[in-house]
N, CA, C and O of each residue as an XYZ file, in Angstrom:
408
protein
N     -27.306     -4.796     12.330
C     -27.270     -4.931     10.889
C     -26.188     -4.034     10.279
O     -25.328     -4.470      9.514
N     -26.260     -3.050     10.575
C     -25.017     -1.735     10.250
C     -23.581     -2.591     10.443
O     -22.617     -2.506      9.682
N     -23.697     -3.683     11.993
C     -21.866     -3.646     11.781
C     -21.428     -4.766     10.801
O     -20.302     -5.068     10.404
N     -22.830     -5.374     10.487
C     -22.479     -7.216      9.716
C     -22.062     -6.272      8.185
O     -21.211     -6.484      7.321
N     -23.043     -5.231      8.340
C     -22.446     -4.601      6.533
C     -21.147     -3.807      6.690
O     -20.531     -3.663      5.634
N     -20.684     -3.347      7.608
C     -20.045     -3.236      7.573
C     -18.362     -3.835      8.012
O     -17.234     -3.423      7.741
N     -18.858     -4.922      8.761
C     -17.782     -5.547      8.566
C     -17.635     -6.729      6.897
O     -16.564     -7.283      6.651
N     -18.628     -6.874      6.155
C     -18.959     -6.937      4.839
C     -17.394     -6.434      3.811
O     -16.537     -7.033      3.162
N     -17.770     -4.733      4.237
C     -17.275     -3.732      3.318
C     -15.627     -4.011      4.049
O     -14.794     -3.640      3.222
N     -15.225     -4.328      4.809
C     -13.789     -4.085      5.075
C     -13.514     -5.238      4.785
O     -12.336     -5.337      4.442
N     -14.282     -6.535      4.756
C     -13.963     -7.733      4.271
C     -13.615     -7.804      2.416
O     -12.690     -8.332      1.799
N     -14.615     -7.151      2.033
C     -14.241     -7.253      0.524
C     -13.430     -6.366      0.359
O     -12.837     -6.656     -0.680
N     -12.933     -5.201      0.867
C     -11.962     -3.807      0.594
C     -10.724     -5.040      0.942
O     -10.011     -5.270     -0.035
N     -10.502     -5.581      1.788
C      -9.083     -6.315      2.066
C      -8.903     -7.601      0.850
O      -7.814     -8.077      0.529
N      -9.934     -7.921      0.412
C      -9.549     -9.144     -0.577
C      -9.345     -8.581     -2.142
O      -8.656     -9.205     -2.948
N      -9.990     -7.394     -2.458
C      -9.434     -6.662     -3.329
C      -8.782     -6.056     -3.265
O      -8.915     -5.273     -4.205
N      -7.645     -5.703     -2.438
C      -6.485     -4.768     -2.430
C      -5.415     -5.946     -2.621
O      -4.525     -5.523     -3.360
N      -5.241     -6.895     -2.339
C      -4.497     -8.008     -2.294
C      -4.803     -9.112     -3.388
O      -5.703     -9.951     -3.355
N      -3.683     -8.882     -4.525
C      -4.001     -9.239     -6.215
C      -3.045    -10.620     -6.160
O      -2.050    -10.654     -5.436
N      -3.421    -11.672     -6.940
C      -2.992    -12.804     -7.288
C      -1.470    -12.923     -8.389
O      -0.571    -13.746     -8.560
N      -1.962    -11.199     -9.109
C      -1.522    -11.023    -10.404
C      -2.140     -9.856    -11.238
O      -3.050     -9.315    -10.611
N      -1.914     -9.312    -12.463
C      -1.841     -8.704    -12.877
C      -1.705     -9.082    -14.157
O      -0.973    -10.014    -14.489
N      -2.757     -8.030    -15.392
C      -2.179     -8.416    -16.950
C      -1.222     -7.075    -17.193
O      -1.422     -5.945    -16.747
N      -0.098     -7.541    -18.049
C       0.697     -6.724    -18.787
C       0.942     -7.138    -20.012
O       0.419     -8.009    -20.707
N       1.932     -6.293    -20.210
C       2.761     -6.856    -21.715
C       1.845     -6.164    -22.724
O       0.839     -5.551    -22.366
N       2.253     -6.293    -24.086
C       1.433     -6.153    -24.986
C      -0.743     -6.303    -25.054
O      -1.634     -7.152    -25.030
N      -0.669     -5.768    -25.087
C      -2.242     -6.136    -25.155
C      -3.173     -6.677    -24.235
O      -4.315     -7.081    -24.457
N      -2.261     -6.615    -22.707
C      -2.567     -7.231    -21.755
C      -2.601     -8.762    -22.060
O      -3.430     -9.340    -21.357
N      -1.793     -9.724    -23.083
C      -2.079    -10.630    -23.097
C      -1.041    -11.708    -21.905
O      -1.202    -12.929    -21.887
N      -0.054    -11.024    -21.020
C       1.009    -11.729    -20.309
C       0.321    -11.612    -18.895
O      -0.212    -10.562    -18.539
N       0.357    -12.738    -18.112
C       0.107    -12.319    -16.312
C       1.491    -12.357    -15.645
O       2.559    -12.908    -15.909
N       1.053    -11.576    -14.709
C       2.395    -11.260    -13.865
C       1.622    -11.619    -12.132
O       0.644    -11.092    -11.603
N       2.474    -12.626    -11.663
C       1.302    -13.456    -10.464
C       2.634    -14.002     -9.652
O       3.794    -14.147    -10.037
N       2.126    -14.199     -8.616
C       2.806    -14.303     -7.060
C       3.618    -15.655     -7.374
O       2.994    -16.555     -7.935
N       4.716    -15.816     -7.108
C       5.504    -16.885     -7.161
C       6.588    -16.842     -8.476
O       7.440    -17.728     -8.537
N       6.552    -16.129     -9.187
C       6.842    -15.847    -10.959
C       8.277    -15.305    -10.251
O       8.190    -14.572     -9.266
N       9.448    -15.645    -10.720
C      10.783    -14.962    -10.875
C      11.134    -13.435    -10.981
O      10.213    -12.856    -11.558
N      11.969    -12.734    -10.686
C      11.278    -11.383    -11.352
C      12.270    -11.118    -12.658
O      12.414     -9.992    -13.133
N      12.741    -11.955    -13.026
C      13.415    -11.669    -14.837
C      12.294    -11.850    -15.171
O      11.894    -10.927    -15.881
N      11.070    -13.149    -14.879
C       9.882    -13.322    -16.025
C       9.606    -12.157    -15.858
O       9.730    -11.505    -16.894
N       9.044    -11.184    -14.373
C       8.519    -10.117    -14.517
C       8.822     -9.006    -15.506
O       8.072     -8.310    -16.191
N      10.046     -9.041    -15.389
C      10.806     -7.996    -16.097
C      10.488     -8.260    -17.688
O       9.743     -7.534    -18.346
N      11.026     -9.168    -18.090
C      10.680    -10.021    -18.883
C       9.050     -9.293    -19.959
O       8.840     -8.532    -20.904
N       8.189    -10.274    -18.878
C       6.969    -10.245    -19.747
C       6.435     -8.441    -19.422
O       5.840     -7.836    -20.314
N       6.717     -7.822    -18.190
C       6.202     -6.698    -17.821
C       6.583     -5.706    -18.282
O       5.763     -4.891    -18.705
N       8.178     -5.422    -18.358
C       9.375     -4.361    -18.980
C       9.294     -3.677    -17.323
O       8.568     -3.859    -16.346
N      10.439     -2.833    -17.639
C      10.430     -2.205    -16.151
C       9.284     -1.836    -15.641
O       8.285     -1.781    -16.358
N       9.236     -1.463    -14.060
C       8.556     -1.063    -13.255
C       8.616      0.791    -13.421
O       9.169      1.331    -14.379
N       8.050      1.430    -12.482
C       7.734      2.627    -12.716
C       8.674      3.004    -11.921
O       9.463      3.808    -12.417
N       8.935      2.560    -10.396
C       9.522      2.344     -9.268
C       9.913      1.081     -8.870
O       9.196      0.091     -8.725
N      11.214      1.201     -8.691
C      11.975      0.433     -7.345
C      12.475      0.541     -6.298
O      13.225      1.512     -6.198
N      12.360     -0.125     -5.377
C      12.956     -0.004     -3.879
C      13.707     -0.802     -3.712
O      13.868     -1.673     -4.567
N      14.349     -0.784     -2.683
C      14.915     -2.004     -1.759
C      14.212     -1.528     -0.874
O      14.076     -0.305     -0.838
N      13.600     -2.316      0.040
C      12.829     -1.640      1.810
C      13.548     -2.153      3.104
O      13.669     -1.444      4.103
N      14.041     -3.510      3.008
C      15.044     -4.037      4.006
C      16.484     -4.497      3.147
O      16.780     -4.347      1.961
N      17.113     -5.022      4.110
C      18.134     -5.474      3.544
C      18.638     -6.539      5.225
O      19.144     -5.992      6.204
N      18.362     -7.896      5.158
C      18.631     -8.714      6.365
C      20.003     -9.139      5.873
O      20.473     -9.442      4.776
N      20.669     -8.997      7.680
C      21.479    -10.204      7.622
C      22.002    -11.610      7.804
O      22.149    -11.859      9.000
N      22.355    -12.679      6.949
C      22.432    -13.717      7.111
C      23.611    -14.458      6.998
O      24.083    -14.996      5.996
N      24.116    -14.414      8.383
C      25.970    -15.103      8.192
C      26.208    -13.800      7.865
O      25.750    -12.863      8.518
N      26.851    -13.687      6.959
C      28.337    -13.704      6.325
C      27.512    -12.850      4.936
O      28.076    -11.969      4.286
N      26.254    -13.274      4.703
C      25.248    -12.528      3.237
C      24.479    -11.206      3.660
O      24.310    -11.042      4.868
N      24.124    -10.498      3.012
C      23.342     -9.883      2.938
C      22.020     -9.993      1.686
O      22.341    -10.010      0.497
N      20.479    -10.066      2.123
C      19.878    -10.393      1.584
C      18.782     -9.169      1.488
O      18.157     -8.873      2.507
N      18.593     -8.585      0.473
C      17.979     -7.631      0.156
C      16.151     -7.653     -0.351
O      15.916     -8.618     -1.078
N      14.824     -6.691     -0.047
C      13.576     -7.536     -0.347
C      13.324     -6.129     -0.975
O      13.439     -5.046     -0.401
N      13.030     -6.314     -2.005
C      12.275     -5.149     -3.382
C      11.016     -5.015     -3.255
O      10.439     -6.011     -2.818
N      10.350     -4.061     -3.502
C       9.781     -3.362     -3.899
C       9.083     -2.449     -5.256
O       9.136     -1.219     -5.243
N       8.523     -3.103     -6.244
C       8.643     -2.116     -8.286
C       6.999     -1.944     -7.896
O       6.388     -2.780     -7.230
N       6.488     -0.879     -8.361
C       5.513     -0.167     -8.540
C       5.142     -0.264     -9.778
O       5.808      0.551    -10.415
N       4.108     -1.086    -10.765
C       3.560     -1.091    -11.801
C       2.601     -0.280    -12.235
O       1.677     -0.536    -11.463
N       2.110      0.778    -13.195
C       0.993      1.094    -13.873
C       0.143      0.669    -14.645
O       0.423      1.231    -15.704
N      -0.572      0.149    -14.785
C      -1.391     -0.993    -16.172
C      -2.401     -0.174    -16.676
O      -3.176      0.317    -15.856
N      -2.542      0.062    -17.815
C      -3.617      0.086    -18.252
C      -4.649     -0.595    -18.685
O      -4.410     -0.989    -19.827
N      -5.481     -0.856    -18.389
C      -6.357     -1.900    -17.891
C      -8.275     -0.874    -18.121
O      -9.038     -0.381    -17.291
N      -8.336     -1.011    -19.946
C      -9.634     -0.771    -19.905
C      -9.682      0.986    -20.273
O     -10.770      1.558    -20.323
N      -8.532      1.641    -20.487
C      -8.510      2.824    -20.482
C      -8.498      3.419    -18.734
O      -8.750      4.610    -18.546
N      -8.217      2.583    -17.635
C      -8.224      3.025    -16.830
C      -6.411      2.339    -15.819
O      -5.865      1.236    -15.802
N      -6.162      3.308    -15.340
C      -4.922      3.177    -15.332
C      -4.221      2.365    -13.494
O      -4.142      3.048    -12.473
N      -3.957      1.354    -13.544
C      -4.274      0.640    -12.085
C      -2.597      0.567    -11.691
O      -1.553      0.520    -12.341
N      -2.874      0.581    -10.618
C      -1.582      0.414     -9.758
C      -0.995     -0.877     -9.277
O      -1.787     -1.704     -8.826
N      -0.237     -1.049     -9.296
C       0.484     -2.823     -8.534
C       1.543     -2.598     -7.676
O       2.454     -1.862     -8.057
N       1.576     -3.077     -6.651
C       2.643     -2.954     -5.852
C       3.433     -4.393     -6.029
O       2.572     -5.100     -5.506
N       4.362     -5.210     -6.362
C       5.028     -6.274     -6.547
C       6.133     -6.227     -5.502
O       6.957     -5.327     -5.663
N       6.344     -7.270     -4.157
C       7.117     -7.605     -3.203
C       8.197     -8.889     -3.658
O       7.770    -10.030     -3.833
N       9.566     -8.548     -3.810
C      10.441     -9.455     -4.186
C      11.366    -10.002     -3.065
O      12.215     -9.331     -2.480
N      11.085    -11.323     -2.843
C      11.771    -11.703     -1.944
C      13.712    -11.947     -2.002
O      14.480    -12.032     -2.960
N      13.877    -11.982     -0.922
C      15.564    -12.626     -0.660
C      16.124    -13.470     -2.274
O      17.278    -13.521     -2.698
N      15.080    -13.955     -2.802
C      15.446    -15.444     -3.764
C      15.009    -14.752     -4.797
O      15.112    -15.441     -5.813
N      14.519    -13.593     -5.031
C      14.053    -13.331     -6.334
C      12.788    -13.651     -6.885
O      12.586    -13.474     -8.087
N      11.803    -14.162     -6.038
C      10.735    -14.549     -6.384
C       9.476    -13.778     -5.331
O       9.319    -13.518     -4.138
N       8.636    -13.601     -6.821
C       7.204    -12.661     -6.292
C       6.791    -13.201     -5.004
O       6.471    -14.375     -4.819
N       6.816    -12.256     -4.097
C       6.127    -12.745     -2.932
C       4.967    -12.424     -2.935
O       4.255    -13.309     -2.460
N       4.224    -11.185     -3.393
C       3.167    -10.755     -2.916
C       2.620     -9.693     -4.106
O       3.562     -9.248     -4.762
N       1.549     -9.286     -4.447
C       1.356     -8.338     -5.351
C      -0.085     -7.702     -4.525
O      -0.977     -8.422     -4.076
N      -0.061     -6.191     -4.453
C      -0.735     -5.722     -3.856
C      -1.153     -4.543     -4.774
O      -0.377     -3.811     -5.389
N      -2.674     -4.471     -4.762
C      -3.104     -3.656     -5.731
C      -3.610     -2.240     -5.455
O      -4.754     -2.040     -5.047
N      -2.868     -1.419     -5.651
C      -2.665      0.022     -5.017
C      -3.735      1.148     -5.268
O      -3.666      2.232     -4.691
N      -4.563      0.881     -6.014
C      -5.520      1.572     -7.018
C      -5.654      2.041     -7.967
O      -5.533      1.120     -8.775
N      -5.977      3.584     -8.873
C      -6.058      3.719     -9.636
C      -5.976      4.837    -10.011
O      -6.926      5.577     -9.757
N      -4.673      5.441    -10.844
C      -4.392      6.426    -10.443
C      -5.038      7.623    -11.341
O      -5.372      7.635    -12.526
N      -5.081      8.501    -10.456
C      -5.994      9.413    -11.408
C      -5.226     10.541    -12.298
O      -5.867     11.275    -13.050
């Protein structure tokens, strides 16, 4: 019984660390969600807190670079973290939700 709950708890810890999206903008009324461009991001979000580049592949003759922006939200009086993954093309790959920072 101990490992079904606990394999439970690492099951829901992994589906909540891994976010669809995010509210920003004014009043939290804008989402910021996986597949979105990152001008919309920029856009509806305003800068990030942090940016990276983390790789940079080569292709031919290109070089294709994959980002990294670190969001803060306030969200409720409580202040949450976003990790946002930008692919080669400029588009959200992934948004990962970092916690909450104290």
């Amino acid at each position: 019984m101990k490992h079904l709950a606990l394999f439970v708890a690492v099951l829901i810890f992994s589906w909540c660390t891994t976010a669809y999206g995010f509210r920003c903008g004014e009043g939290g009324k804008l989402l910021a969600s996986k597949g979105m461009n990152k001008y919309e991001i920029l856009k509806d979000c305003g800068p990030p807190v942090s940016k990276e580049i983390t790789a940079i592949n080569k292709n031919g003759n290109s070089y294709q670079k994959i980002e990294e922006w670190v969001y803060i939200v306030d969200e409720y009086g409580h202040k949450q973290m976003y990790l946002v993954r930008i692919d080669k093309d400029g588009i959200v790959a992934k948004i990962e939700w970092l916690g909450e920072q104290k």
